[in-house]
N, C-alpha and C positions, 0 to 999 in steps of 0.2 A: 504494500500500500504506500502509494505516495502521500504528499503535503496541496494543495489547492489553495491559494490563500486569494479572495475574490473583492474585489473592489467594484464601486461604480463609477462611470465618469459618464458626466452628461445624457445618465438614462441608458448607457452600455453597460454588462458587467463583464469585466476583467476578469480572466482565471489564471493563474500562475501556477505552475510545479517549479519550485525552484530546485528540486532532486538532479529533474531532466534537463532543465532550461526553457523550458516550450512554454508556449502563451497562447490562448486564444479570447473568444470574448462573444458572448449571446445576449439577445433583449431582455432574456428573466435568467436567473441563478443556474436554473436545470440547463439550460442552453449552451449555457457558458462552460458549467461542468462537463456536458457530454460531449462539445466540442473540445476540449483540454484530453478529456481521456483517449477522442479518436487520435488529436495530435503528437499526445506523447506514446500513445500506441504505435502511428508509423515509426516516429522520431527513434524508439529505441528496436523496432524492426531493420532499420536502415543502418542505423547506428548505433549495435549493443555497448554497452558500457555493463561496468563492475558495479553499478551502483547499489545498494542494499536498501530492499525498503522497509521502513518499522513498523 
């Protein structure tokens, strides 16, 4: 399991993994989250890292 730390700006909501590095961002929280998860899904498909999640 990674970290998701989500912010808003201007009515967007930011989603961050700061584990991966990936960001994405949806008009309500759910959006945002299940865009982040599809991103960091390619992102460590493409490019595995050692990373260990808590």
């Amino acid at each position: 399991m990674y970290t998701a730390i989500i912010h808003e700006e201007d009515g967007i909501f930011i989603a961050d993994c700061p584990e991966a590095g990936t960001v994405s961002q949806g008009t309500t929280i759910e959006e945002a989250l299940k865009n982040l998860r599809e991103a960091t899904e390619l992102y460590l498909d493409e490019c595995p890292t050692n990373l260990v999640a808590a």
